[in-house]
C-alpha positions in Angstrom: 275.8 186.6 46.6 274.7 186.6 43.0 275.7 187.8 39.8 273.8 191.1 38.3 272.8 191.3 42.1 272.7 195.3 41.2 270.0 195.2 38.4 266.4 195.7 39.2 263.8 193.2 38.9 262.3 194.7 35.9 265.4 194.6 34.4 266.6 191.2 35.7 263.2 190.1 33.7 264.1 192.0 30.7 267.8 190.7 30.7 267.3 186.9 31.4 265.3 183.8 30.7 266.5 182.6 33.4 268.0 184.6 36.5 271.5 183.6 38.0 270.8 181.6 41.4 272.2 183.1 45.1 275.3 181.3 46.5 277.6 181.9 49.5 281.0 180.2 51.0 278.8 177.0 51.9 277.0 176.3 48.0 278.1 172.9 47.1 281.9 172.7 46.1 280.8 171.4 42.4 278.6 174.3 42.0 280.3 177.0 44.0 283.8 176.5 41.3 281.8 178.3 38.6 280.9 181.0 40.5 284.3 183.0 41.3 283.8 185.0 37.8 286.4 188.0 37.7 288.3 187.8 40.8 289.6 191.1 41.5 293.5 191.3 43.2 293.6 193.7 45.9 297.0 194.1 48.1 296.4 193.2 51.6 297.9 196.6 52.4 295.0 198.3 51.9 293.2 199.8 54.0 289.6 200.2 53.2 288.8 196.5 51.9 286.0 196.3 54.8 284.5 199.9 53.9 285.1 199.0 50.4 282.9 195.4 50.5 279.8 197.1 52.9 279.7 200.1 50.7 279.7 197.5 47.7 282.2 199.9 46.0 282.8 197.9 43.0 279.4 196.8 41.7 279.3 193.2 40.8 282.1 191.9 42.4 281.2 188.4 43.4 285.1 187.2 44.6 288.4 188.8 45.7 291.4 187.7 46.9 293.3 189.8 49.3 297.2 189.4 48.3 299.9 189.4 50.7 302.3 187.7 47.9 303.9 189.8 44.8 301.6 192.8 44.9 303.1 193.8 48.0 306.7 194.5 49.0 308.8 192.3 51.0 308.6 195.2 54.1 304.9 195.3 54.1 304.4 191.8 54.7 303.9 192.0 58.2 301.2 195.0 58.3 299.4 193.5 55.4 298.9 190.2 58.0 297.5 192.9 60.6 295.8 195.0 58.2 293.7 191.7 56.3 292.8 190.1 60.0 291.7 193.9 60.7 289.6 194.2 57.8 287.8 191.0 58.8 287.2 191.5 62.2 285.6 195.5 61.1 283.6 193.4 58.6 282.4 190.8 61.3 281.6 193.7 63.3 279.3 195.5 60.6 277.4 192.4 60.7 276.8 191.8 64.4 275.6 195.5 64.4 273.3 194.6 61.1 275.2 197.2 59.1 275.6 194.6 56.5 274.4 190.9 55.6 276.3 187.6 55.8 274.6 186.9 52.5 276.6 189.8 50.9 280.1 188.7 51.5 281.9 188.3 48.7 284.0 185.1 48.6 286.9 185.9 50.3 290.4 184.4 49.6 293.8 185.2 51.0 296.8 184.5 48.8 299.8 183.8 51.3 304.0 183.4 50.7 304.4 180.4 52.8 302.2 177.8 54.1 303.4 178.3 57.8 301.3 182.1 57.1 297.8 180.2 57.5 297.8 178.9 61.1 298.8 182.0 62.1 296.2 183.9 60.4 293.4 181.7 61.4 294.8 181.7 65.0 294.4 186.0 64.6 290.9 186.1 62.7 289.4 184.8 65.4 285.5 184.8 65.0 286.0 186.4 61.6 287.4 183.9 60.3 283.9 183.0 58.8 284.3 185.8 56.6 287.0 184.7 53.9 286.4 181.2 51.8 289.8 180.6 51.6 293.4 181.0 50.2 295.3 181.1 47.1 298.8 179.1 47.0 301.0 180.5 44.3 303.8 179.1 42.8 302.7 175.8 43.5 305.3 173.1 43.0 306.1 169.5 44.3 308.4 171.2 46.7 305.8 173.2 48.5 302.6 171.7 47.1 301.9 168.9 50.0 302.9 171.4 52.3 300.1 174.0 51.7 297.5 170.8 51.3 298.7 169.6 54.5 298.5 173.0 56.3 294.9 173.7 54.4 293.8 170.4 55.9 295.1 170.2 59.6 293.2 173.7 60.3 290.1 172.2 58.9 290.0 169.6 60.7 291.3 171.4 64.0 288.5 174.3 63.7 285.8 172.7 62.0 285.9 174.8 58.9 285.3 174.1 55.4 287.9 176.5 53.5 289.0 176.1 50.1 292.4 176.4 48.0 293.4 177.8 45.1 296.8 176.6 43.7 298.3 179.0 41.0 300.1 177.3 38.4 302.9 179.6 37.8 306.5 178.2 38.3 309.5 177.6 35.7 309.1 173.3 36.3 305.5 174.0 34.9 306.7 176.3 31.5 309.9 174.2 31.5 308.9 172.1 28.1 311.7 169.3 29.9 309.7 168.8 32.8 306.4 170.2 32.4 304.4 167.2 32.2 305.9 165.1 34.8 305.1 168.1 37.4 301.9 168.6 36.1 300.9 165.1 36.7 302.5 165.2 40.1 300.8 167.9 41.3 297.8 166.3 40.5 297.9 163.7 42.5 299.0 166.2 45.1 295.6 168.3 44.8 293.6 164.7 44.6 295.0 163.9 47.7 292.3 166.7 49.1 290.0 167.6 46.0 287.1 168.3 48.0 288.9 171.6 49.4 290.2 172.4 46.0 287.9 175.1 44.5 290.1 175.8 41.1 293.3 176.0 39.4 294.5 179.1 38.2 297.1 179.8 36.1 300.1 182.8 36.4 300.3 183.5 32.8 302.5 187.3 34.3 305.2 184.6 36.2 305.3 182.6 32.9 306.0 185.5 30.5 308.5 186.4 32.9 310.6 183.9 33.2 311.5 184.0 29.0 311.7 188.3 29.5 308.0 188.5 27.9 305.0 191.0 28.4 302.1 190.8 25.9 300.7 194.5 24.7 297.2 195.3 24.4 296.7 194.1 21.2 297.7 190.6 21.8 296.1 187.8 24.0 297.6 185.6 26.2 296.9 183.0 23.5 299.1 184.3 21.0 302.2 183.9 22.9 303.3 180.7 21.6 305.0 179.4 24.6 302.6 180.0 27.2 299.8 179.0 25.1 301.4 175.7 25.1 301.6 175.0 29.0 298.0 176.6 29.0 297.1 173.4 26.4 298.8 171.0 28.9 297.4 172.4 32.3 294.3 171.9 30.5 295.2 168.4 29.0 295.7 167.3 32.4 293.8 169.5 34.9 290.2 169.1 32.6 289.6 165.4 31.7 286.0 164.8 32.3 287.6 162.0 34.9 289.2 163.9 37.7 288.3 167.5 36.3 289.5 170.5 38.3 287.8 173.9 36.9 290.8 176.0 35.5 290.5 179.8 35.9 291.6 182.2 32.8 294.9 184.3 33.1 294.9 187.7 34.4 294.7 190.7 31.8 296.8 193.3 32.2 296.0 196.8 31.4 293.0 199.1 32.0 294.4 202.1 30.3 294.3 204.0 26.7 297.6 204.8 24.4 298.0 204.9 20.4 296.5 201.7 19.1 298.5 199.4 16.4 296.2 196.7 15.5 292.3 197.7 14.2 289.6 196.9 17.0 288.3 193.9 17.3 284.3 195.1 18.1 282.0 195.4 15.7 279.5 198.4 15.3 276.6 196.7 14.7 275.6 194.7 18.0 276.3 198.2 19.9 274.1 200.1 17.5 271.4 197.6 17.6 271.2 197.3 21.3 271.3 201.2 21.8 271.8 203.7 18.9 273.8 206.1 19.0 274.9 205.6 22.7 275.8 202.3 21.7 278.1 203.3 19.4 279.7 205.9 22.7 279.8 202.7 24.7 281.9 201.3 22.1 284.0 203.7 21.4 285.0 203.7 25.5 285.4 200.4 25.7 288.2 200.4 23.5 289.9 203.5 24.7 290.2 201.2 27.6 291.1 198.3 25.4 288.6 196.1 26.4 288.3 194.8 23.1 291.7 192.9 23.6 290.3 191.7 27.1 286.5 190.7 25.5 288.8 188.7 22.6 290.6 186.7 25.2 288.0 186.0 27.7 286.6 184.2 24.7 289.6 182.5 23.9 289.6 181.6 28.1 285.9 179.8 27.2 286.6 177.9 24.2 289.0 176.6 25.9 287.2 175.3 28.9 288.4 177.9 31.4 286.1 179.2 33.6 286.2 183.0 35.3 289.3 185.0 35.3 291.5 187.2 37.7 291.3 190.8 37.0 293.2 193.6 38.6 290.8 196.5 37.7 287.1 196.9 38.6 286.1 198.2 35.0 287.0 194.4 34.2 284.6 193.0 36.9 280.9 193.5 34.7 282.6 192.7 31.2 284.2 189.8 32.2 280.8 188.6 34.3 278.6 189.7 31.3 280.2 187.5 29.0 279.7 184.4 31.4 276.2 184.0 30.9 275.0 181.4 29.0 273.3 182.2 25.7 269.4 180.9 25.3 270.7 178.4 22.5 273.4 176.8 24.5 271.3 176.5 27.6 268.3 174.5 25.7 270.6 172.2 23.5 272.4 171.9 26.8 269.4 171.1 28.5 268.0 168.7 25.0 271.3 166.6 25.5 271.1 166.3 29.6 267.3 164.9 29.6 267.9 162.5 26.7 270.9 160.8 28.6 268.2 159.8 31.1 267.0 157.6 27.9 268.5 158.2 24.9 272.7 158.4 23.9 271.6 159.1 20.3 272.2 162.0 17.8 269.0 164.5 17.6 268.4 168.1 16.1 268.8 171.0 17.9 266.2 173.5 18.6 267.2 176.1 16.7 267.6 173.5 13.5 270.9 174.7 12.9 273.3 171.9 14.6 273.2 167.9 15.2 273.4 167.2 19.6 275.0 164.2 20.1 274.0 162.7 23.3 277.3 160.6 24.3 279.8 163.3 23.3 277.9 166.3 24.1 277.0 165.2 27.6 280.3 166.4 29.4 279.8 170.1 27.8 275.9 170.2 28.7 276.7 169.2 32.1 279.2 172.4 32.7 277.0 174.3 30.8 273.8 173.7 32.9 276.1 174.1 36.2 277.6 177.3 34.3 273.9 178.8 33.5 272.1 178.2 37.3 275.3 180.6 38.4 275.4 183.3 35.4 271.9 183.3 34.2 270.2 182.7 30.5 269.9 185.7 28.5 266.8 186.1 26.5 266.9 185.4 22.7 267.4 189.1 22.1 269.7 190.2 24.7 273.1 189.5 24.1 276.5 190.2 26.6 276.2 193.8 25.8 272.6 194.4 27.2 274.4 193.5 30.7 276.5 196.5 30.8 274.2 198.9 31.0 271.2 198.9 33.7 269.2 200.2 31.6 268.1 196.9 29.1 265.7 196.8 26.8 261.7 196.6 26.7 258.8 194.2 25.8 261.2 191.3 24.8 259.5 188.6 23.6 260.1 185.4 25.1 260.4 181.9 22.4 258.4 179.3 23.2 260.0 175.8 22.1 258.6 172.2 22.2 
């Protein structure tokens, strides 16, 4: 896999100072956690998730998880379990036929009800087991927590395999300002009990709002909800300490449609003009018919807080919320300034672009992420910003800076 897969070469050399690296199931855990993106939900109920990944339906997708929990009824559990090992095994057969390459697999995660659900899912992939990464263990709590760990590791160890989980952080001892903490740091230790096999943790901002009778509208971010804000500030408090640090995934945004709008949009004309005239301005003016302004506002809020990729339920999410993963040209060289001079130097030194101080000893954390961050996303030109990456057709002659 890799990120803009879908663009051409010229336009990959337009688009980027430096191109997003390939990855698969077996990258190196450290650098594989950043590369999830927008994770689309699809019910496991569905029946054309094999034809769907070989005809490469949803352009960009990188990672998908394949729900048998609340996006299914409590009927269709049973068919979903036939339906996802049958989807595998049609996959696995495309590629022993060389109707489609291991390399373009998507990562592949299965988000189960019960821990007990894994051995027998294993046990009915079969060979195609090789095709899924994974699963996802939501509402994750001391009760159930050791239990999904334990499960995760026995079939590991009993078929040689190397999958990940994915714990969702979603339950009412997590929100619950009276006991919040004390499960947080329990379930910690639960997860660094086997962090190797831990690829994120992801947080159920929909099961939160819930539990207080809450639901965000389009014009508001998860971040201006007051109370899950909070719990997001202590998942992160504990979860993202450079000492221990678990890569936390961004909440799932909710809507894909268009109604009357309250609030005024929050996307400027001008970077849409610049980057394409007038059809600029039409790309904007969809974009928030769809209110993907609300959706561009909080993935933003997601990275200044650390949080890295983000769960989507819609494809029209999957490029926007890729395109504004990569790293910008300035981040990646101060980045890059601050790694090389720990080698030597823990001192304070200009920036490139003469506009900010890089401080080695503080800084080093954030240039770490953000090196690991640009190998899998890419570096945009100087010229070329998030917007450029949503169209395949980028611009011209760009100039590349040359910096000492």
């Amino acid at each position: 896999m890799q990120h803009f897969s879908y663009l051409s070469l010229e336009e990959k050399q337009n688009l980027f100072f430096q191109e997003p690296i390939t990855f698969s199931k077996d990258t190196a855990k450290a650098q594989l956690a950043y590369a999830l993106g927008a994770t689309l939900y699809t019910p496991g109920t569905k029946r054309t998730i094999a034809d769907d990944i070989v005809r490469k339906k949803h352009k960009g997708i990188t990672s998908i998880v394949l729900c048998l929990e609340d996006s299914i009824s409590d009927e269709e559990v049973k068919f979903a379990e036939q339906n996802i090992v049958i989807q595998m095994q049609l996959l696995t057969h495309m590629i022993d036929v060389n109707k489609f390459l291991p390399s373009d697999i998507p990562l592949l995660f299965i988000r189960l009800r019960e821990p007990k659900q894994m051995h027998s899912l294993i046990h009915e992939l079969g060979n195609a087991v090789h095709c899924i990464s994974g699963f996802v263990f939501p509402k994750f709590t001391l009760a159930n927590g050791m239990s999904y760990i334990d499960e995760l590791r026995h079939i590991n160890e009993q078929y040689s395999l190397s999958l990940y989980g994915m714990p969702i952080l979603e339950s009412p001892e997590i929100i619950y300002k009276e006991t919040r903490i004390d499960t947080l740091l329990a379930i910690k230790e639960i997860l660094d009990s086997y962090r190797d096999f831990i690829l994120n943790v992801r947080i159920g901002a929909t099961d939160f709002s819930g539990l207080f009778g809450i639901r965000r509208n389009k014009d508001t971010t998860i971040y201006d909800i007051s109370i899950i804000r909070d719990c997001i500030s202590d998942i992160i408090n504990i979860f993202s300490r450079s000492a221990g640090e678990y890569v936390i995934s961004g909440p799932v945004w909710e809507y894909f449609g268009n109604t009357q709008r309250v609030l005024k949009p929050q996307l400027r004309q001008t970077p849409f003009r610049e980057s394409f005239g007038n059809a600029g301005l039409t790309m904007r003016e969809d974009m928030l018919h769809r209110y993907e302004d609300g959706l561009i506002h909080e993935v933003l809020l997601d990275q200044a807080n650390g949080l890295i990729g983000k769960t989507v339920i819609h494809p029209s999410h999957i490029k926007l919320v890729q395109a504004l993963h990569v790293v910008t040209l300035e981040d990646y060289l101060d980045a890059k300034a601050i790694f090389e001079a720990a080698r030597t130097y823990n001192g304070v030194m200009k920036s490139n672009y003469s506009n900010k101080m890089n401080e080695v000893k503080p800084h080093y954390n954030w240039a770490h992420k953000t090196l690991l961050k640009s190998n899998i996303y890419g570096v945009l030109h100087e010229q070329q910003t998030f917007i450029d990456l949503l169209t395949e057709k980028s611009k011209q002659n760009v100039h590349v800076p040359h910096f000492k």
